[in-house]
NULUMMI-162087 format. One record per residue (C-alpha): residue number from 1; residue in one letter; x, y, z. Coordinates in Angstrom, 1 decimal, always signed. Each point is the difference from the previous one (the first is absolute). Last residue first. Layout:
# NULUMMI-162087
 num residuo      u      v      w
 NUM       a      X      Y      Z
...
//
This chain:
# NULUMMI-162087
 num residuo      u      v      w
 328       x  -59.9  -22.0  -12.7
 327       x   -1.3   +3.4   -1.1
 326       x   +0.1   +2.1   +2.9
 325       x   +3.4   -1.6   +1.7
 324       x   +1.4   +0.7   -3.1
 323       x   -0.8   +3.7   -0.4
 322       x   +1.4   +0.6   +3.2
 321       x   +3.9   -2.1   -0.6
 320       x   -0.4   +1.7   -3.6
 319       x   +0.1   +3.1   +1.8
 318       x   -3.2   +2.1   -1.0
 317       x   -0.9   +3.0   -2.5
 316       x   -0.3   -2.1   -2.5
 315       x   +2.3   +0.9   -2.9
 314       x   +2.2   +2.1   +2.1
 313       x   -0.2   -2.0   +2.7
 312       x   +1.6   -2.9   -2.1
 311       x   +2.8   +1.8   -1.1
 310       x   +1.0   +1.1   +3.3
 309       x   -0.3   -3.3   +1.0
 308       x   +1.9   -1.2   -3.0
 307       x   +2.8   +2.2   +0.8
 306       x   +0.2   -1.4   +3.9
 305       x   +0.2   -3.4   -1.2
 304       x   +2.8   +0.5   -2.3
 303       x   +1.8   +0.9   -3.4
 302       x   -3.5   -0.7   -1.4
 301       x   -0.2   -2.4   -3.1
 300       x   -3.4   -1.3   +0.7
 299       x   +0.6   -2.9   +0.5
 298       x   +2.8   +1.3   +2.7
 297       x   -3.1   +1.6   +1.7
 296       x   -2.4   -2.8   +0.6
 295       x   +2.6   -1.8   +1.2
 294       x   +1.0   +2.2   +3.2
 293       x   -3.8   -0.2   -0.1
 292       x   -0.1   -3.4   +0.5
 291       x   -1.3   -2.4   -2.2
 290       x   -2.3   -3.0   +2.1
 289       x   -3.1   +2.0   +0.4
 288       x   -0.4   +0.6   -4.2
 287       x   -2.3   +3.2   +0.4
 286       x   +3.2   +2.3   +0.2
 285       x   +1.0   -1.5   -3.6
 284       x   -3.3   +0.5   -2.3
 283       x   +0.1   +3.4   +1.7
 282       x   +3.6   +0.9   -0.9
 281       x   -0.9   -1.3   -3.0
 280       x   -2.6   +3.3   -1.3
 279       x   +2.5   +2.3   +1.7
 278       x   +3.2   -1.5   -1.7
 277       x   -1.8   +0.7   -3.3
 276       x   -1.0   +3.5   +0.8
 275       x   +3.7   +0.7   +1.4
 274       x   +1.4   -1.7   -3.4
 273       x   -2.4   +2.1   -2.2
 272       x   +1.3   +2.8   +1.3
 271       x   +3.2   -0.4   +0.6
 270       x   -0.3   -0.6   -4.1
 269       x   -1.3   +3.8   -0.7
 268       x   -3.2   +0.0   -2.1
 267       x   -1.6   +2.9   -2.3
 266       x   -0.7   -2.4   -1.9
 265       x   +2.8   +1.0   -3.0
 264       x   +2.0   +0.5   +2.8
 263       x   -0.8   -3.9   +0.9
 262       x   +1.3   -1.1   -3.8
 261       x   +2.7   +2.6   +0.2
 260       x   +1.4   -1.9   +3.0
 259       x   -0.4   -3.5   -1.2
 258       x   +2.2   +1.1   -3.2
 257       x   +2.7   +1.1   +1.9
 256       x   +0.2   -3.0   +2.2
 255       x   +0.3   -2.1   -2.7
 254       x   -2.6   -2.2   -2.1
 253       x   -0.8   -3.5   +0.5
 252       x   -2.6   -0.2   +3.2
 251       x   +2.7   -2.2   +1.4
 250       x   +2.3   +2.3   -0.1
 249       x   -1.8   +3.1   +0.8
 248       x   -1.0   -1.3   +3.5
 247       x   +4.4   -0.4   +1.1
 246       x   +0.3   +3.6   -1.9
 245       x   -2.6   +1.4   +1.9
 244       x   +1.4   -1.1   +3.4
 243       x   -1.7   -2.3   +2.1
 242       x   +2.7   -3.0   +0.1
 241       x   -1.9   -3.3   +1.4
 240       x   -0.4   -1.0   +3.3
 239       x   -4.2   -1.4   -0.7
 238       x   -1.3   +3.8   -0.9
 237       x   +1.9   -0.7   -3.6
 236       x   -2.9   -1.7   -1.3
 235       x   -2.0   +3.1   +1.2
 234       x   +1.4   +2.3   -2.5
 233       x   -0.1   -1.9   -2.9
 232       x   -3.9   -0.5   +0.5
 231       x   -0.3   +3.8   +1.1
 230       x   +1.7   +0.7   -3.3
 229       x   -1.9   -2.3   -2.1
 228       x   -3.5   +1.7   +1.8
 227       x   +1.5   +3.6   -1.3
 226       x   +0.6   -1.4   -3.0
 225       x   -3.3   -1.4   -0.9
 224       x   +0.4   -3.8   -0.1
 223       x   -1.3   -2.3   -2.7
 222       x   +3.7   -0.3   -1.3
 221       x   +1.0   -1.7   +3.3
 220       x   -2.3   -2.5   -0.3
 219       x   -2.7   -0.2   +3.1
 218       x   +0.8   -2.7   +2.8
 217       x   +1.7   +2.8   +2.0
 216       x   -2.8   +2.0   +0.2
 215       x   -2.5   -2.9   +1.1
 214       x   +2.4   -0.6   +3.2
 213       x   +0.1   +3.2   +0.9
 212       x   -4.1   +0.1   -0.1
 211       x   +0.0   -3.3   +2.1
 210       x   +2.6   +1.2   +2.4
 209       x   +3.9   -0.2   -0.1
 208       x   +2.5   +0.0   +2.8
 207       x   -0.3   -1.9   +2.3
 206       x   -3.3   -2.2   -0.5
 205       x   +2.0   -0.8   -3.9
 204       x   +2.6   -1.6   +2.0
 203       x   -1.0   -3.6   -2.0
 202       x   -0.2   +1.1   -2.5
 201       x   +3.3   +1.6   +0.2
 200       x   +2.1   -3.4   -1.2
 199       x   +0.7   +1.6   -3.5
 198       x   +2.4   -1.7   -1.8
 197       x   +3.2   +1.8   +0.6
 196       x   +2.3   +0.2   -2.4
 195       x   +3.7   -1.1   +0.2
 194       x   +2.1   +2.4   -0.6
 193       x   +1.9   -1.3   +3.4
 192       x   +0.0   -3.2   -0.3
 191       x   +1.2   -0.1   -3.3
 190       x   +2.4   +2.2   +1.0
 189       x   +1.2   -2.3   +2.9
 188       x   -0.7   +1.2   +3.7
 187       x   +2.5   -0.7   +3.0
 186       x   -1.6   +0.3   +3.4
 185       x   +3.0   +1.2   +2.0
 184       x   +0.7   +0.4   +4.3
 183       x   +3.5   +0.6   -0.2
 182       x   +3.7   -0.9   +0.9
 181       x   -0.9   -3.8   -0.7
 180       x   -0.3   -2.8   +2.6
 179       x   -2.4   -2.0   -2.0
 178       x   -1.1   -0.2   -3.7
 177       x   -3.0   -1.0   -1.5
 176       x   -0.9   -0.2   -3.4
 175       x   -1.4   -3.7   -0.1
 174       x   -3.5   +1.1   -0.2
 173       x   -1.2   +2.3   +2.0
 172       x   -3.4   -0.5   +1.5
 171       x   +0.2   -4.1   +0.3
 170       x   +3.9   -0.4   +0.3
 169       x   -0.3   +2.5   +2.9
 168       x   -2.6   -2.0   +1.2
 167       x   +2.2   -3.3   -0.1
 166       x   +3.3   +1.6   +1.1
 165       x   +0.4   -2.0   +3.0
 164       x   +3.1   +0.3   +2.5
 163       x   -0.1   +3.7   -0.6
 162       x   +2.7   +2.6   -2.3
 161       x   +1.9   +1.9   +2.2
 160       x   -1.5   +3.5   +0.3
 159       x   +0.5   +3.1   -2.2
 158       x   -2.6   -1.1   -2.7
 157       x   +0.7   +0.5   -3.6
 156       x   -2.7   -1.5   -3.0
 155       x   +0.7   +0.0   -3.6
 154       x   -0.9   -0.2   -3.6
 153       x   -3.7   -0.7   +1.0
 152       x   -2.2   -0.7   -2.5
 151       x   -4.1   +1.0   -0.6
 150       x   -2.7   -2.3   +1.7
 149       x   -2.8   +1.4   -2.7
 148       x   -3.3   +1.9   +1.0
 147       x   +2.5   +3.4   +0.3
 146       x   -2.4   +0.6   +3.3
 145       x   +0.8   -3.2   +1.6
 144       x   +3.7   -0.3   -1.2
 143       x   +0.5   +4.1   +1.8
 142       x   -1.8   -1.8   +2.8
 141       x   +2.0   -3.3   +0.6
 140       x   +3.2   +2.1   -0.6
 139       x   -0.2   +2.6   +2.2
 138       x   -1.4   -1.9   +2.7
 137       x   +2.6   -2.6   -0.5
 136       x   +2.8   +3.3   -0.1
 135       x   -1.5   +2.0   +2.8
 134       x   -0.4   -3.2   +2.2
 133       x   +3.0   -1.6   -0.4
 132       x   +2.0   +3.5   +1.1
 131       x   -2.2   +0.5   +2.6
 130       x   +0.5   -3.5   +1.6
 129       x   +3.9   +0.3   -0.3
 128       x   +0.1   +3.6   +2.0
 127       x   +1.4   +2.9   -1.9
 126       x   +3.4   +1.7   +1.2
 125       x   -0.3   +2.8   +1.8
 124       x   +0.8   +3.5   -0.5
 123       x   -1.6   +1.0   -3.3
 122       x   -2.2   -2.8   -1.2
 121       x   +0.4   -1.0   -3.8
 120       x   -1.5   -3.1   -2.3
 119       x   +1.1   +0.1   -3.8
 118       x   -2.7   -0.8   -2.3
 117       x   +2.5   -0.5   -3.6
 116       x   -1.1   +0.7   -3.3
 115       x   +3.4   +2.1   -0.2
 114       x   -0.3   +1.6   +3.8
 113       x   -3.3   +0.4   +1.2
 112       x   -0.6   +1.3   +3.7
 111       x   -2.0   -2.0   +2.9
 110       x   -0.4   +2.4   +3.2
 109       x   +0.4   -0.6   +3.4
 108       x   -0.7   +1.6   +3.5
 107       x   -3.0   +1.8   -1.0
 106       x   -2.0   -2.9   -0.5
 105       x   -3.7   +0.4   -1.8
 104       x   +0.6   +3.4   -1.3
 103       x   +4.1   -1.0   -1.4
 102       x   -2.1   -3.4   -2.2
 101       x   -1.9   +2.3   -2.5
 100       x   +2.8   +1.4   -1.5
  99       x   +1.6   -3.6   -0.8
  98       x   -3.1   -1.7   -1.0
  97       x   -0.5   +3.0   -2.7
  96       x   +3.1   -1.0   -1.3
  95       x   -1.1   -4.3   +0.2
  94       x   -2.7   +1.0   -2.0
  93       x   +1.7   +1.9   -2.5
  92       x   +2.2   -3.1   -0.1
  91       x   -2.6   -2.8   -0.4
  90       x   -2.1   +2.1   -2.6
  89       x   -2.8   +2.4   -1.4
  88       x   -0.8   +0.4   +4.3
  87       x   -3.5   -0.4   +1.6
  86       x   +0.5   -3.4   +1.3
  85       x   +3.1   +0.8   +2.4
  84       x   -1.6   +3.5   +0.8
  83       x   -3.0   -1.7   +1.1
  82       x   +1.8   -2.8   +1.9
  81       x   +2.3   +2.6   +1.7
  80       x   -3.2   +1.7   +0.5
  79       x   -2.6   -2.5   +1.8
  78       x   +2.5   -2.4   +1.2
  77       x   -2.3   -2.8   +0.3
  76       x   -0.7   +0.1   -3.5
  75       x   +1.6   -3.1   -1.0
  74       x   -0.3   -2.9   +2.6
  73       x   +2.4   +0.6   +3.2
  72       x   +1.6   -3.5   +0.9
  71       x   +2.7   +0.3   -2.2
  70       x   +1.7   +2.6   +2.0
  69       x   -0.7   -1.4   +3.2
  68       x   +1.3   -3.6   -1.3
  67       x   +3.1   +2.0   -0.7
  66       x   +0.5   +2.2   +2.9
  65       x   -0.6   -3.2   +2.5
  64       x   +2.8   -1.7   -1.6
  63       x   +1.6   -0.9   +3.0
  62       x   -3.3   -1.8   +1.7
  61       x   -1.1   +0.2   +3.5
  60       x   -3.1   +1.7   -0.8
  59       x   -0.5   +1.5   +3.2
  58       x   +3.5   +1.4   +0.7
  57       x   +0.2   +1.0   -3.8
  56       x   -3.0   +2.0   +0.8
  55       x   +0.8   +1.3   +3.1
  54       x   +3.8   +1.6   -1.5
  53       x   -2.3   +1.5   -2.9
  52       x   -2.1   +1.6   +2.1
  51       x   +2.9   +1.4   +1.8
  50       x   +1.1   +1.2   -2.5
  49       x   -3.2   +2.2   -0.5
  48       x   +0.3   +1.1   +3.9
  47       x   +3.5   +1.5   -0.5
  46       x   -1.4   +1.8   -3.7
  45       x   -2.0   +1.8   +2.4
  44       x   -3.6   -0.7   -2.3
  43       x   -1.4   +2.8   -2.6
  42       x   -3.8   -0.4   -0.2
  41       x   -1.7   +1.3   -2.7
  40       x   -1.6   -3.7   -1.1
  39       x   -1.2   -0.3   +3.1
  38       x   +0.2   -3.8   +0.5
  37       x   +2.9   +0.1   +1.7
  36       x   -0.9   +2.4   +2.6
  35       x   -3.4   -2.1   +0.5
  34       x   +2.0   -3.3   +0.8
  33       x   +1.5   +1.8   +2.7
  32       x   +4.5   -0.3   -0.2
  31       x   +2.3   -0.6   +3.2
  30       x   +1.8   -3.0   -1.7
  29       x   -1.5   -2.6   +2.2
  28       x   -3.1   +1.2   -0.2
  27       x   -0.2   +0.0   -3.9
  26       x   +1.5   -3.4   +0.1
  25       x   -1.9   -1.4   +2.3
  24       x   -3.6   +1.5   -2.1
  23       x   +2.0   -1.4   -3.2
  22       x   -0.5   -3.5   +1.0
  21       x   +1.6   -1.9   -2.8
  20       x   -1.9   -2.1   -2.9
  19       x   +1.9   +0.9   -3.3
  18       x   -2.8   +2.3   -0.9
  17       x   +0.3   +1.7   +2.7
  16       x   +3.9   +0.9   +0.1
  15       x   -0.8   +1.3   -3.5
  14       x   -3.3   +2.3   +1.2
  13       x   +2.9   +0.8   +2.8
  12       x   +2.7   +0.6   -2.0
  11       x   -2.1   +2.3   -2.5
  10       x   -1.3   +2.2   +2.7
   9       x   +3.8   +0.5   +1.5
   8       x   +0.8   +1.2   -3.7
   7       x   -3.1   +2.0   -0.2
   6       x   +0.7   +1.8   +3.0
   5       x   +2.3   +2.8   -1.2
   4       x   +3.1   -0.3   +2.0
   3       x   +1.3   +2.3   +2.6
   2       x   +3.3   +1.4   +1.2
   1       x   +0.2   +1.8   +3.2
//
């Protein structure tokens, strides 16, 4: 049986409440508990998470229910995808990480990038009009949100025939909208896409980042001890990123060779330091009630749950699901 992770049925809902429908019916109706949604490590029969979505167009009564939903959600309300969003150098590394995060949420689809292009795919089945207008306005509307600047669209493919009213579309997407095309396609300039990304995480700073984090990464770069610029480097790619040494070395200007006699010459291996930083997060991240622990791990950078559990009872000597429920 296929299964969804719940955030996505916990996002419709907070949306579906804010635009004034009974969710309690809705929930019922589509065979789901309010408390099974709300657990943020919940994965939901993808059957009963459709339905949701069949109940809450029933309820709202309006044909652009996806797109009102999608607006609806203020910034942050997708803990992760907003924090990864927020937390990358641009639009387009963004928009990558966005892509590799979206396969743990719903198994049955996956967005790939092809020429500065999101491309939309679902093996077997063709994918439903209100998912495709929701992954792309959602997309959109955050990505703009965290850049702090209501970058362009080149281009916008949906598979359906175009609506009666295109007013919303209009509002989210511009005039870039096509209809009836072979693909789902979110079309990104190069502007766009290099475009650099403000800095919208203060506002996700309860997620990730304590008070002491916090001060750390307010300190020039120059004023750090290595080791401490390391762990710095390290952790900005705990949002998606790439955690090879070469992707950390980068950024910290010098190559990968260089960064590995500078930890020799400490006695220092760089899995190391990586598995000490992602123990120090993993806590900041398994206290956040609303971020899974399917989450938790791809932060991280593990291949998958099961690995970061191991991980994780290494360092503690508890599952993260245990050690959890003792600190939260």
């Amino acid at each position: 049986m296929i299964s969804v992770l719940s955030v996505a049925s916990r996002a419709l809902v907070d949306a579906c409440e804010r635009l004034g429908l009974d969710t309690d019916a809705m929930l019922t109706a589509a065979g789901l508990s309010r408390e099974e949604v709300l657990d943020p490590d919940a994965r939901l029969p993808a059957d009963k998470t459709d339905a949701l979505w069949r109940q809450a167009y029933a309820a709202a009564g309006d044909p652009q229910l996806s797109l009102h939903a999608a607006a609806a959600l203020p910034f942050g309300a997708y803990k992760v995808l907003d924090f990864v969003l927020a937390n990358a150098a641009t639009v387009g590394e963004g928009l990558l990480r966005l892509c590799r995060y979206f396969p743990i949420v719903d198994p049955r689809g996956q967005i790939v990038v092809e020429d500065s292009a999101l491309v939309m795919a679902s093996e077997g089945r063709g994918i439903p009009a209100p998912a495709q207008q929701y992954t792309f306005a959602a997309i959109v509307l955050r990505s703009r949100a965290a850049a702090g600047v209501p970058w362009a669209i080149s281009q916008v493919d949906f598979t359906f025939d175009a609506p009666d009213d295109l007013t919303v579309h209009t509002r989210i997407f511009g005039d870039a909208c096509r209809f009836g095309q072979a693909a789902a396609r979110l079309v990104v300039p190069s502007a766009s896409w290099s475009q650099r990304v403000e800095g919208a995480n203060e506002a996700l700073f309860s997620v990730l980042d304590d008070h002491a984090q916090r001060l750390l990464a307010e300190l020039p770069e120059p004023e750090l001890p290595f080791t401490d610029l390391l762990r710095r480097h390290v952790q900005a790619q705990l949002c998606g990123g790439d955690l090879s040494i070469a992707a950390v070395a980068k950024p910290m200007g010098m190559s990968e060779r260089t960064l590995q006699r500078r930890l020799e010459e400490l006695e220092l291996s760089y899995s190391q330091v990586v598995g000490e930083v992602r123990h120090e997060v993993s806590e900041s991240y398994l206290r956040e009630p609303n971020v899974s622990i399917a989450e938790v791990a791809w932060l991280l950078g593990f291949s998958d749950q099961s690995a970061f559990g191991r991980a994780f009872k290494r360092w503690t000597g508890q599952s993260p699901g245990t050690w959890r429920r003792a600190h939260t």
